[in-house]
C-alpha positions as CSV (number, residue, x, y, z in Angstrom):
1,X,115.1,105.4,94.5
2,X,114.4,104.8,90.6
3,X,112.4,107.7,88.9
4,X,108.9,107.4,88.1
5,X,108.3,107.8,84.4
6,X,104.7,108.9,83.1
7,X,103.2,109.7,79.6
8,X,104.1,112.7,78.2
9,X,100.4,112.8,76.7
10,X,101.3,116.5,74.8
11,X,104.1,114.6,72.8
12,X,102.4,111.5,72.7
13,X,99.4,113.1,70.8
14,X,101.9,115.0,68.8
15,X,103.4,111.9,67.9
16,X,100.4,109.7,66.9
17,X,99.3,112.7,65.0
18,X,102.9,112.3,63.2
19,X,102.2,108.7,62.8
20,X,98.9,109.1,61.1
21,X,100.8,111.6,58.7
22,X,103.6,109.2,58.0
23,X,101.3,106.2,57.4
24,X,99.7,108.5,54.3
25,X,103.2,109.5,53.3
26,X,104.1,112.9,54.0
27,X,106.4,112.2,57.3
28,X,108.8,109.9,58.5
29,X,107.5,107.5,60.9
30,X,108.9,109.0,64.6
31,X,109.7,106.9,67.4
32,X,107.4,104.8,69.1
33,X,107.0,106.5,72.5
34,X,107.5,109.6,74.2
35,X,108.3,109.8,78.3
36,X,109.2,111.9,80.6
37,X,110.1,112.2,84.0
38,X,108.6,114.8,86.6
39,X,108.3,115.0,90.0
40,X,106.1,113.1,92.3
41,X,102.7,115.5,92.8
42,X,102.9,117.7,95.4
43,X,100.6,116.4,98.3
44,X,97.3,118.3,99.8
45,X,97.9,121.3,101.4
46,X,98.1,121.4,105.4
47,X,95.5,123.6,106.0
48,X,93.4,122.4,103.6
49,X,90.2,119.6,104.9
50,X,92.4,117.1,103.2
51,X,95.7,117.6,103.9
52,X,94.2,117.7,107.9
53,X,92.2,114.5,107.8
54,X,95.7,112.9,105.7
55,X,97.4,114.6,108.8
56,X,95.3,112.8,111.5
57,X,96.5,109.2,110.1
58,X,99.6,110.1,111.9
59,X,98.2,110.9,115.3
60,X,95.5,108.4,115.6
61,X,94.9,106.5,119.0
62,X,92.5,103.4,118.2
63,X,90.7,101.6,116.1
64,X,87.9,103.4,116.7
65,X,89.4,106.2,115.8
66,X,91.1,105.0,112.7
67,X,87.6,104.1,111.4
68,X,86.6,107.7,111.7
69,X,89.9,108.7,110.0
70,X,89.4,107.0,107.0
71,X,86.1,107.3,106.5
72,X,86.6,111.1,107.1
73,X,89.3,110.9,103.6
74,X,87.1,108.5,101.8
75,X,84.0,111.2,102.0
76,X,86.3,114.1,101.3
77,X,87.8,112.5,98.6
78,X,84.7,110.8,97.0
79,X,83.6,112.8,94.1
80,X,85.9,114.8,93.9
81,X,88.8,115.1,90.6
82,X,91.5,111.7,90.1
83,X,94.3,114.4,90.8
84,X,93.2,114.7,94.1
85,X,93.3,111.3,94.4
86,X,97.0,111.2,93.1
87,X,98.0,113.7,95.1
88,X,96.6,112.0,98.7
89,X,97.9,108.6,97.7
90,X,102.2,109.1,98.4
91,X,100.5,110.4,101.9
92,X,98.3,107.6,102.8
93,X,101.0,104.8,101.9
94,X,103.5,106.7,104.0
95,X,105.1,103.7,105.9
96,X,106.5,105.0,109.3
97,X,103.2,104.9,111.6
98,X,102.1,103.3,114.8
99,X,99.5,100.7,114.6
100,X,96.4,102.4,114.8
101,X,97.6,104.5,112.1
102,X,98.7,101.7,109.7
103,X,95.1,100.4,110.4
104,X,93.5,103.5,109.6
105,X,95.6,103.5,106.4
106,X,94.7,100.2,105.4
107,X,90.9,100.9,106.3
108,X,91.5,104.3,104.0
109,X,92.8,102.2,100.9
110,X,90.3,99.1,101.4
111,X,87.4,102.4,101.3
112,X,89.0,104.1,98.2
113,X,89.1,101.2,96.3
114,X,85.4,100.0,96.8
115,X,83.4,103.0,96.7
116,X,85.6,104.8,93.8
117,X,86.0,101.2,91.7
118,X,88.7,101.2,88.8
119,X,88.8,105.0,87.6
120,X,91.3,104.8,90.4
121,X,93.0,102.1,89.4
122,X,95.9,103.8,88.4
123,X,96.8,105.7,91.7
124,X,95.6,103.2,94.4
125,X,98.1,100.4,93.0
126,X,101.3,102.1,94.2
127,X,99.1,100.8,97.9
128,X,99.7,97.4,97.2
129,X,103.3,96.8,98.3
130,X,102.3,98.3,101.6
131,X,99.6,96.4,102.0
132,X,101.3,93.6,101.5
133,X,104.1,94.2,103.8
134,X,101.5,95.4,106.6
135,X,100.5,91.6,106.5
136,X,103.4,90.6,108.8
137,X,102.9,92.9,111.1
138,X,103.0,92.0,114.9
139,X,99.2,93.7,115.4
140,X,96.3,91.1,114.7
141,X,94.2,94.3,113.7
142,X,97.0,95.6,111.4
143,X,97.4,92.1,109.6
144,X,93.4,91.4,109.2
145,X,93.1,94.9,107.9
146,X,96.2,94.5,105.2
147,X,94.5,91.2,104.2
148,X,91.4,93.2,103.7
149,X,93.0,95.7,101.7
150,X,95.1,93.7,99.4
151,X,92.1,91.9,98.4
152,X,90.0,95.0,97.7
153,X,92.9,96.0,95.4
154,X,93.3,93.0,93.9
155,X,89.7,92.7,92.4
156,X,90.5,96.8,91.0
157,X,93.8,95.5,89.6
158,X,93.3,92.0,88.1
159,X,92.6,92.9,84.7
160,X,95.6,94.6,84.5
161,X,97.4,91.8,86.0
162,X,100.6,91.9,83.9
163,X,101.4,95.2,85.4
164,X,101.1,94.0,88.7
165,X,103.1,90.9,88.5
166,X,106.2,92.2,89.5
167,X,104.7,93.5,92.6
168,X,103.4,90.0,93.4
169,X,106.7,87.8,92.2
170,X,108.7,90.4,94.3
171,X,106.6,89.8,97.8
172,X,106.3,85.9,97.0
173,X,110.6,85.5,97.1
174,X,112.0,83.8,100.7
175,X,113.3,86.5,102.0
176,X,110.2,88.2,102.1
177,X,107.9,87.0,105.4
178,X,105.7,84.2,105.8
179,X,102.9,86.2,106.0
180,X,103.3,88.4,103.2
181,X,104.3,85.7,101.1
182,X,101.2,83.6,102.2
183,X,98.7,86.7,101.4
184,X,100.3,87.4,97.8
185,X,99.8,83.8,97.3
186,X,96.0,84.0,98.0
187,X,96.2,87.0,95.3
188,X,97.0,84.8,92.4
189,X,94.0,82.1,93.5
190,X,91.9,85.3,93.4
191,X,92.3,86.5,89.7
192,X,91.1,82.7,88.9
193,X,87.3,84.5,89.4
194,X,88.0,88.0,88.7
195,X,90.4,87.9,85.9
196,X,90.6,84.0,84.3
197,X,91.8,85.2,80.7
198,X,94.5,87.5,81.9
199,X,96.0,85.2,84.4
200,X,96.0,82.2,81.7
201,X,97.8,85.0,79.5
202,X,100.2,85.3,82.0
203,X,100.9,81.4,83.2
204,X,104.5,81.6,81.4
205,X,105.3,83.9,83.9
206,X,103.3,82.6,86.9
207,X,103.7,78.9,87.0
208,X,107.7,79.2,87.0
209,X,107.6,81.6,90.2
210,X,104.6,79.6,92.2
211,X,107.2,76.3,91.7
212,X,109.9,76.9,94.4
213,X,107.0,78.0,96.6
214,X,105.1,74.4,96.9
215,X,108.0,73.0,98.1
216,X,108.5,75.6,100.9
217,X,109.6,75.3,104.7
218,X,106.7,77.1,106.0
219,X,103.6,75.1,106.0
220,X,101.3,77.8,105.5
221,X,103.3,79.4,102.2
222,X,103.2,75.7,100.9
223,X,99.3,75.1,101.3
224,X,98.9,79.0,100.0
225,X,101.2,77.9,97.2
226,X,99.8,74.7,96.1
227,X,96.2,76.2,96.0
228,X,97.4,79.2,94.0
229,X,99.2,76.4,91.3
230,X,95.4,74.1,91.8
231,X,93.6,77.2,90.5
232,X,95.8,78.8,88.5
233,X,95.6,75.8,86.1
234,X,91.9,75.9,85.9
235,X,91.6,78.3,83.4
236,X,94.5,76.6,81.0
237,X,91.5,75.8,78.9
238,X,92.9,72.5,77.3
239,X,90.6,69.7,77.8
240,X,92.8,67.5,76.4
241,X,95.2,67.8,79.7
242,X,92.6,68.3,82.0
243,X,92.3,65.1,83.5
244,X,96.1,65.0,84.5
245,X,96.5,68.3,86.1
246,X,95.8,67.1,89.7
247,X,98.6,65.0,88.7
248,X,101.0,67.0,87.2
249,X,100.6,69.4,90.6
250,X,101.5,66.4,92.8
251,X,104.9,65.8,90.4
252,X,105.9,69.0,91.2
253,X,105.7,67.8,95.1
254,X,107.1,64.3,93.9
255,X,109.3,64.0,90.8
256,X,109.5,60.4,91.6
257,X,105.9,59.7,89.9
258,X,107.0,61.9,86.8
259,X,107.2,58.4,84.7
260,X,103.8,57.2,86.1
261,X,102.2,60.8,85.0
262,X,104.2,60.5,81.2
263,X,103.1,57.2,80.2
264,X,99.6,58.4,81.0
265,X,100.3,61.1,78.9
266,X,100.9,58.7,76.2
267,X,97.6,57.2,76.1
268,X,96.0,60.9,74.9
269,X,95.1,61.7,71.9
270,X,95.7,65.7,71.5
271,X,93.2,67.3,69.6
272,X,93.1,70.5,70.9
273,X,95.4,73.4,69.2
274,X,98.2,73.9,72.1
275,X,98.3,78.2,73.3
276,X,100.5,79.3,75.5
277,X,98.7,78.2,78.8
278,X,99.1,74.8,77.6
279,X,102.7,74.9,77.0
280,X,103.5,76.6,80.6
281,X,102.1,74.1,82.1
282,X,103.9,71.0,79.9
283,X,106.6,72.5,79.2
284,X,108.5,72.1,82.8
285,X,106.6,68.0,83.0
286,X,108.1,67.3,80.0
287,X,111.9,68.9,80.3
288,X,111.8,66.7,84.0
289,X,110.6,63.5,81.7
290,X,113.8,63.5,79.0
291,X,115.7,63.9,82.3
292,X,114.7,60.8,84.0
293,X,116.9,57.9,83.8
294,X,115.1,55.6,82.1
295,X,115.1,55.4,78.3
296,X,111.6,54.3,78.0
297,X,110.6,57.3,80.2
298,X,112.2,59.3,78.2
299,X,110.8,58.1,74.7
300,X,108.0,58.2,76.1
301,X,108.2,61.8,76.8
302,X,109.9,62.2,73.2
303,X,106.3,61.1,71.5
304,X,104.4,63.1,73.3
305,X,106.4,66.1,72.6
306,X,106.1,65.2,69.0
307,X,102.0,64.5,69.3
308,X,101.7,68.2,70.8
309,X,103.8,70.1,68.9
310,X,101.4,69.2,65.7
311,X,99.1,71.3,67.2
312,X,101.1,74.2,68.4
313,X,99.9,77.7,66.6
């Protein structure tokens, strides 16, 4: 498995005090960060009321009884200090259980993460690739739970959406299952209401990985996909391109009406300073328009390329 790497907060205090030092002129200015590995914390102690209610998630019978479970952590754990919290986490997302305990560990993670909100952020997102793969799961209670919990984690995590991308691009790629891919789909259309600056941030990234997925086998992973792509470019934020983007969606489906969507293009007048957003969303339209065929297509495309990069900061 790779290492986990955290601050080394003693070195990195040492080092922004060096930094300070240097910018007045008495230092050298010392490398930009400082990390180190340690070990994974050690979990809650068997004996302890924690370490037996984390113990029960192994043994649980029902759903009944993997309500009680987790509402039995949650209340231990409420209040109490973050390290706790890290501490319990590597325990709940243990992944070899039976049904009725992966349900009482998605019912434990959905509960952390609404009644302790983002101060623990940081140690509930290692949940989400569980979660996630707990969506294909054969048990109807198991799956309606992960969907649950992914989404509870999802409105934590979304405005720190860049670090969780990888997460979501890795559980959207076909080998992964329909389900899972389906769900992380649905995770993207959420940040449109949680997080609509940070995900237009990241669109570079986004749009390029949602593309393969609209044109997907599986009917429910293209519908999941397409409405991701829909709402993902409502926050682009140019209202000069506003009016085509239904359109420039259904060229991704059809390439064929990529010369009907350019020569609209070429009636607008751009106006409107062109930001990244913009450009992740043109870019790919307007690489697939200088490769049509047809030469008026392409000066078509040409023009407009030359219109919009007058406004590009």
């Amino acid at each position: 498995p790779q290492p986990r790497y955290y601050p080394d907060f003693s070195v990195l205090t040492s080092t922004c005090s060096c930094t300070m030092a240097a910018a007045e002129g008495s230092l050298p200015v010392p490398p930009a960060a400082a990390l180190k590995e340690i070990a994974p914390p050690a979990p809650p102690a068997v004996d302890s009321p924690l370490g037996a209610a984390l113990a029960k998630l192994d043994t649980v019978a029902d759903g009944e009884a993997a309500k009680a479970v987790s509402t039995e952590i949650c209340d231990l754990l409420k209040g109490q200090s973050l390290d706790l919290v890290h501490q319990a986490i590597p325990v709940i997302t243990k992944t070899k259980r039976p049904p009725a305990g992966q349900e009482a560990t998605l019912l434990t993670i959905t509960a952390l993460a609404e009644s302790m909100g983002q101060s623990a952020e940081p140690y509930l997102v290692a949940a989400l690739p569980l979660c996630l793969e707990l969506a294909a799961s054969k048990a109807p209670e198991v799956r309606e739970k992960a969907e649950g919990a992914s989404h509870a984690l999802m409105a934590l995590l979304c405005p720190a959406l860049s670090f969780v991308l990888p997460t979501i691009f890795a559980n959207m790629q076909k080998e992964k299952p329909w389900q899972t891919r389906q769900l992380t789909l649905s995770l993207i259309s959420q940040c449109v209401h949680t997080a609509p600056q940070q995900l237009a941030a990241c669109l570079p990234e986004i749009i390029p990985e949602l593309t393969p997925c609209m044109t997907d086998t599986k009917k429910e992973v293209k519908k999941a996909a397409k409405a991701a792509m829909n709402d993902s470019l409502k926050v682009v934020g140019n209202s000069d391109i506003e009016p085509v983007l239904e359109d420039l969606v259904t060229c991704i489906v059809k390439p064929n009406q990529v010369p009907e969507l350019m020569h609209k293009l070429g009636a607008v007048v751009f106006v409107q300073t062109v930001d990244s957003p913009a450009l992740a969303v043109m870019v790919p339209l307007l690489v697939r328009g200088l490769r049509e065929k047809a030469t008026a297509t392409k000066r078509q495309t040409a023009v407009i390329i030359d219109n919009m990069s007058k406004l590009v900061e």
